[in-house]
N, C-alpha and C positions, 0 to 999 in steps of 0.2 A: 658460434662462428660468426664473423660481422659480415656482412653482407658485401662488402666489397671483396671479402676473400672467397665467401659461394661464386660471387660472379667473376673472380680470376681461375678458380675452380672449372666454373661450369661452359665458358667461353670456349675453351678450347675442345672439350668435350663435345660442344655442340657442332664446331666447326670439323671433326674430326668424322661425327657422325652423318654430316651433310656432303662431306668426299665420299662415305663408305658408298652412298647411296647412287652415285655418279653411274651412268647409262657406258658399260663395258662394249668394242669392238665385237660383234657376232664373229663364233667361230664355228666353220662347218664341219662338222664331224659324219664320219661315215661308222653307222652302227648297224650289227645280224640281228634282224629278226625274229622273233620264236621258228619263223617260217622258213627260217636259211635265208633271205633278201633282204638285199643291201639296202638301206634307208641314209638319207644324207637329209639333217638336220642341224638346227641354230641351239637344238636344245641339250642337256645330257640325255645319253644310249638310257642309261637307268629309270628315265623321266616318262618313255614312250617307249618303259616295257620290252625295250632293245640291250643288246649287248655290244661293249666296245668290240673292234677285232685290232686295235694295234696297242701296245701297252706303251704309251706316249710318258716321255721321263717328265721328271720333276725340276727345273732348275734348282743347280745346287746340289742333286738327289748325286753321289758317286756314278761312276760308269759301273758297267759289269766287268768289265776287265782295266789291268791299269792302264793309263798314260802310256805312251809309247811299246804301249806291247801292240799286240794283231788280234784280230778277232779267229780265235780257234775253230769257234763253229756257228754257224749260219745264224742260231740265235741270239749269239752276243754279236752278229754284223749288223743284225736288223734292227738289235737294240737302242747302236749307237749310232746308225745311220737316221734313226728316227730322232735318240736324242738332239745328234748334229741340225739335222732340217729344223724342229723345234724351235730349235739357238737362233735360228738362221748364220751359224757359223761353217761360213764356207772352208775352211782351214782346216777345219774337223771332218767333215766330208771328205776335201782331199786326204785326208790323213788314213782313209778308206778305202783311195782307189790304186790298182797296179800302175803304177809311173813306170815297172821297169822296158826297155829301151826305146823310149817316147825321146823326139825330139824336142828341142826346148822351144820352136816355133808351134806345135803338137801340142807341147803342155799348159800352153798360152790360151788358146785354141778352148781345149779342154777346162780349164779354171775359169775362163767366161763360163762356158756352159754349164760347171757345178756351182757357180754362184749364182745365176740365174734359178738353178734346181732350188739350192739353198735359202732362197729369198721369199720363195710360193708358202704359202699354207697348206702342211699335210695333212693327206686325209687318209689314208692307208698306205700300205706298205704289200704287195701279193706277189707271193711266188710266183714262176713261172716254171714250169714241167717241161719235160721235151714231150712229143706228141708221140703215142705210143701206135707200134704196129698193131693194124689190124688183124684178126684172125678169121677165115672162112670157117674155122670150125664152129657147129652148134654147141661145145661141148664148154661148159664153164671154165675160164681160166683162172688161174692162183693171182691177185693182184700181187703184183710187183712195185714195192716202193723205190719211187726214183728221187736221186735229189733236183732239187730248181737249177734250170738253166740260167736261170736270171730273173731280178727282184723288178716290180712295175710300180712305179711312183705316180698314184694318185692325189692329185695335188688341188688347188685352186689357183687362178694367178694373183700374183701379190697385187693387179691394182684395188683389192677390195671390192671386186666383185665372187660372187660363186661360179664363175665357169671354170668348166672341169680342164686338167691339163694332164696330159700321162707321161710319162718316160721311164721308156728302159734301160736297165742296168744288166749288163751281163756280169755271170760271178766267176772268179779264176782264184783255183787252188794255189799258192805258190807259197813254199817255205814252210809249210804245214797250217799257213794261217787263209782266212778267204777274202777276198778283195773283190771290187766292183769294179766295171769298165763301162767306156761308151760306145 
């Protein structure tokens, strides 16, 4: 091979392997412990012996459900509300929450505030329970599984700092599918 052609070869391959190497945006991830506690790191959960707790999509990767259908059940809401954030595709969020009978000064109102949601870096996603009666009795109760009153968006803010940001979302059954509100 002449040497002009190694070095039309090798040129781009070098230039190729000097982007790979290019210093990536730190992202904060919130990963569980062996211990159950939450740990919020620059690194991968697997690195520092931790566990993810939100299973963050793949761009590209299909949704769990189709294109204009609903989310049937709470795990295919959280899935794509995460996908959505991820995106930072505020359209797809909306595409998530109960619009119905919102005024359109109301919905204005609301699309600031899901794009704002939309624009943070997530860091989990946690149910919220309603808070359950207490009982005077000494005597063991049967736990009772309840669903979430509503999902807590823990975030960062988008100016590329790590301070923490939260916000709730309430969830409403309508149509057979679940949806989020403000």
């Amino acid at each position: 091979m002449p040497r002009s052609l190694r070095l039309q070869v090798l040129l781009p391959l070098l230039a190729l392997s000097a982007l790979w190497s290019l210093p990536s945006q730190a992202e904060v991830r919130r990963c569980t412990g062996p211990d159950g506690a939450a740990i919020y790191t620059d690194r991968r959960c697997a690195d520092i012996g931790a566990s993810d707790r939100v299973p963050h999509a793949v761009p590209g990767q299909p949704t769990r459900f189709y294109r204009g259908g609903c989310a049937r059940n709470l795990l295919d809401l959280v899935y794509e509300l995460t996908a959505a954030v991820d995106s930072h595709d505020v359209n797809r969020v909306a595409g998530l929450y109960h619009w119905v009978g919102m005024s359109s000064s109301g919905a204005v109102s609301v699309m600031d505030r899901l794009d704002m949601i939309a624009q943070r870096p997530l860091v989990d996603i946690v149910p919220v329970y309603p808070a359950s009666a207490q009982d005077d009795d000494d005597y063991a109760q049967a736990t009772v599984r309840r669903a979430p009153i509503g999902l807590r968006l823990e975030q960062t803010l988008s100016n590329g700092s790590s301070t923490p940001s939260r916000t709730m979302l309430g969830l409403r059954r309508y149509l057979g599918c679940w949806w989020v509100h403000l």
